[in-house]
C-alpha positions in Angstrom: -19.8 29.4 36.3 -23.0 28.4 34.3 -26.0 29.6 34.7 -29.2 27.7 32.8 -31.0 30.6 32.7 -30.6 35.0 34.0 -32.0 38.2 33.2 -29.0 39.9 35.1 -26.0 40.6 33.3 -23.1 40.1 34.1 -20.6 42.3 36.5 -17.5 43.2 34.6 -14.5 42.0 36.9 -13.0 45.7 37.2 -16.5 46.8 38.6 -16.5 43.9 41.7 -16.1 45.6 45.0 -13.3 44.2 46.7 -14.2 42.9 50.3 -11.3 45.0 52.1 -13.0 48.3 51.0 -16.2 47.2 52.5 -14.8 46.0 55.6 -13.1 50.1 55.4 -16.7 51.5 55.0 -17.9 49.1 58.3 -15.3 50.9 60.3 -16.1 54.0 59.2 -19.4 53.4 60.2 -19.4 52.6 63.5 -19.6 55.1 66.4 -22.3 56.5 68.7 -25.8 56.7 67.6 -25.4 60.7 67.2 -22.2 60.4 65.0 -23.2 57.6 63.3 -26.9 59.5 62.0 -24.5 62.6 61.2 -22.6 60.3 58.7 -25.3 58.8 57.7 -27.3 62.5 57.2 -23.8 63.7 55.1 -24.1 60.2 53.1 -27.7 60.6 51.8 -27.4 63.9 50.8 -24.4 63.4 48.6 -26.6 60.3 47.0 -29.1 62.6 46.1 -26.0 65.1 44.8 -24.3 62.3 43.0 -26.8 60.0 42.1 -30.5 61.7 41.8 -32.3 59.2 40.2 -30.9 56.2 43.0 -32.1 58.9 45.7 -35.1 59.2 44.4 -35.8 55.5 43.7 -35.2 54.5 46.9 -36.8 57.5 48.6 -40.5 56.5 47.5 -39.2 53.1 48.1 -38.5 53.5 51.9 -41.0 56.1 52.4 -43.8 53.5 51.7 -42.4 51.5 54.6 -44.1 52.1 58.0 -42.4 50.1 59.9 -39.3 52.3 62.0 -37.0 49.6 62.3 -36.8 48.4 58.9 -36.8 52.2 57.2 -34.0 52.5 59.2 -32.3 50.1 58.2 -32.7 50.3 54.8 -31.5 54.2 55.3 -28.3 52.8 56.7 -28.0 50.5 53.8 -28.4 52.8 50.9 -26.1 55.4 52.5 -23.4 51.8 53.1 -23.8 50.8 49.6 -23.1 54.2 48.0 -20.4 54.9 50.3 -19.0 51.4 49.6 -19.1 52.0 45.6 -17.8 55.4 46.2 -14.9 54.4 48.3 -14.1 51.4 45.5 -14.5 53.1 42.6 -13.6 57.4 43.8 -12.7 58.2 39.9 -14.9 55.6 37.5 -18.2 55.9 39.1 -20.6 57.2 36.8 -23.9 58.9 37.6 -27.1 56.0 37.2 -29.3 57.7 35.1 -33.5 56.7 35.1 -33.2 54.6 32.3 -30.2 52.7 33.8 -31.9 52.3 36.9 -35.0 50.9 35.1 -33.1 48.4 33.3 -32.0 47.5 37.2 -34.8 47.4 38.3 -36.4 46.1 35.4 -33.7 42.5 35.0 -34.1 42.1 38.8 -37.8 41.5 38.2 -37.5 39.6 35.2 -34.8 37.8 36.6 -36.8 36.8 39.9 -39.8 35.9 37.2 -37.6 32.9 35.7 -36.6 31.6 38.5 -40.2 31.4 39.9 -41.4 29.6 36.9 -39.0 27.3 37.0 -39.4 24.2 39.8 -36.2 23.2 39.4 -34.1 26.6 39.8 -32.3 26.3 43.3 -30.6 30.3 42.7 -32.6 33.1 43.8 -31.7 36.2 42.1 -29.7 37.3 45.1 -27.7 34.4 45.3 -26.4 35.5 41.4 -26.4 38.8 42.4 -24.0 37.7 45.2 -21.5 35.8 42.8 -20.9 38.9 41.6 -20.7 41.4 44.4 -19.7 38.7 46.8 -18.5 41.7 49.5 -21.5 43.9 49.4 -24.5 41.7 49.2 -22.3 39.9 52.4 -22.5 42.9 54.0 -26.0 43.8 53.5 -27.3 40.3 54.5 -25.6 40.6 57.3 -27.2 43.7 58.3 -31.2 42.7 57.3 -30.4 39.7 59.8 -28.8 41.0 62.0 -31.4 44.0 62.3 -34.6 40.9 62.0 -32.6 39.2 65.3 -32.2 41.9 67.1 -36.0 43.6 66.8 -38.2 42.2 69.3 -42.1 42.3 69.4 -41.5 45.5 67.4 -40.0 44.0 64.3 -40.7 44.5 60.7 -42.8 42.2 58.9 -40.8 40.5 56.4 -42.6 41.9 53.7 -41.0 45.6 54.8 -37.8 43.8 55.2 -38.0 42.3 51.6 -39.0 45.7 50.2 -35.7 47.0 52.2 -33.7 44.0 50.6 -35.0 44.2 46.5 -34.7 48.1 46.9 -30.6 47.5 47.7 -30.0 44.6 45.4 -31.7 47.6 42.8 -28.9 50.0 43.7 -26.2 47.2 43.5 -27.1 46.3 40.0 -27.6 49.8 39.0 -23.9 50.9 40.7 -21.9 47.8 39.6 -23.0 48.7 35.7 -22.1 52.7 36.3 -18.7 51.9 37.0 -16.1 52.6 34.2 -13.5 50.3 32.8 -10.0 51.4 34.4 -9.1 53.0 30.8 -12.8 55.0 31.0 -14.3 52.8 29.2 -18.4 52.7 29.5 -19.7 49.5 29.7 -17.8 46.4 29.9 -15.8 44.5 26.9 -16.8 40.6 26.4 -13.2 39.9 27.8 -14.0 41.7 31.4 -17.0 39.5 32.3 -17.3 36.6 34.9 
């Protein structure tokens, strides 16, 4: 597919989640409320173990969010989303380190720049974000709406909620570019890209 114009790269085909491992990490996930903030508990803490500069990205992201419902939520999601890449990719995952994640973070707002300033661009950045990790950004819309429909005079401003959102599409971007070629190759030959 063309694209006129993206400050994303690309996500090498051997680094795309496939959709029955997320639909494995769903499962997993459900439960009671008790067992299901256990797992959740467990999943955090081997982010910070595993990935410490994700953890503490999206630490000071969700701690600046007041709102219950959507810190929640986008606890749940950042525990999902590492689980999902860890589940996908057990042996190639590499660690994001902070420079990785600010080249994440920084093409994610440079991407959502060029799109703004252009009338004519009908792609949001999480619609090319989705192209590429078709599975998990599935997953986690399905989650921010389904969380925004179920909340009732108590739910999140969608400012919080967006917050929740860029902060996960961060960790996707950052996560799909840790993960090793299946020969252990770091970063991904011309031939491996969409």
């Amino acid at each position: 597919m063309f694209f006129r114009k993206a400050a994303i790269r690309p996500i090498p085909r051997y680094a795309v989640v496939d959709r029955r491992v997320v639909d494995e990490v769903e499962r997993m996930l459900e439960g009671e409320s008790v067992s299901l903030q256990n797992k959740l508990d467990r999943l955090f803490a081997q982010l910070g173990q595993k990935q410490p500069a994700i953890y503490s990205f999206v630490s000071d992201e969700l701690g600046e969010i007041p709102n219950e419902l959507a810190q929640s939520l986008g606890y749940f999601l950042v525990a999902a989303v590492h689980l999902i890449f860890s589940e996908a990719f057990p042996n190639r995952l590499e660690e994001v380190d902070e420079s990785a994640l600010a080249l994440a973070l920084a093409t994610l707002s440079a991407d959502e720049e060029l799109r703004a300033l252009d009338p004519l661009e009908k792609l949001d950045s999480d619609d090319l974000i989705a192209m590429n990790q078709p599975a998990v950004v599935e997953f986690v819309q399905h989650h921010v709406r389904e969380a925004y429909d179920q909340a009732d005079e108590d739910a999140p401003p969608i400012e919080q909620l967006d917050r929740v959102y860029r902060a996960i599409l961060v960790q996707i971007i950052a996560l799909s570019h840790a993960v090793l070629s299946p020969s252990g190759v770091s970063g991904p030959p011309s031939e491996s890209l969409h």
